[in-house]
N, C-alpha and C positions, 0 to 999 in steps of 0.2 A: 745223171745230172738232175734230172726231176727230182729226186729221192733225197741226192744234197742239200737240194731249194726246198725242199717242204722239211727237212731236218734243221736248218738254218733255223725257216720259220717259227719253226717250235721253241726251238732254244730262245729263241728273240722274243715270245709270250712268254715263255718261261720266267724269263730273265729281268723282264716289266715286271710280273706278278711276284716276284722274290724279293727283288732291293727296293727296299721302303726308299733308298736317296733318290731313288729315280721318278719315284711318287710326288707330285707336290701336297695334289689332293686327291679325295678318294674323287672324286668328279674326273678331276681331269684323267687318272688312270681307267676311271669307266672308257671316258673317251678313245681314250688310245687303244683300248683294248675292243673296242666296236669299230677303231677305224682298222685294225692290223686284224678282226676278223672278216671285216668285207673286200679287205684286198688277199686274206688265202683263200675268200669263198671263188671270187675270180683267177684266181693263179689253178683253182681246183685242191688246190692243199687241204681241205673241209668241205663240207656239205651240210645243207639243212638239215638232212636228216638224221 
């Protein structure tokens, strides 16, 4: 189950970082992508290191 949720995960950064329509600006995809890495850093899905 863990393994599905952190595959989800991935796909869900992926999938930000690929469709420019999903983009408004490059700012705000910063954003999204500092806020969807501090919730896998919590979930455990990533690490600092």
């Amino acid at each position: 189950m863990y393994e599905d949720r952190k595959a989800q995960a991935l796909e869900t950064w992926q999938s930000l970082m690929d469709k420019s329509e999903i983009r408004k600006t490059v700012q705000v995809q910063h954003v999204e992508l500092l806020r969807l890495a501090e919730e896998y850093l919590k979930q455990g899905f990533i690490s600092r290191e």
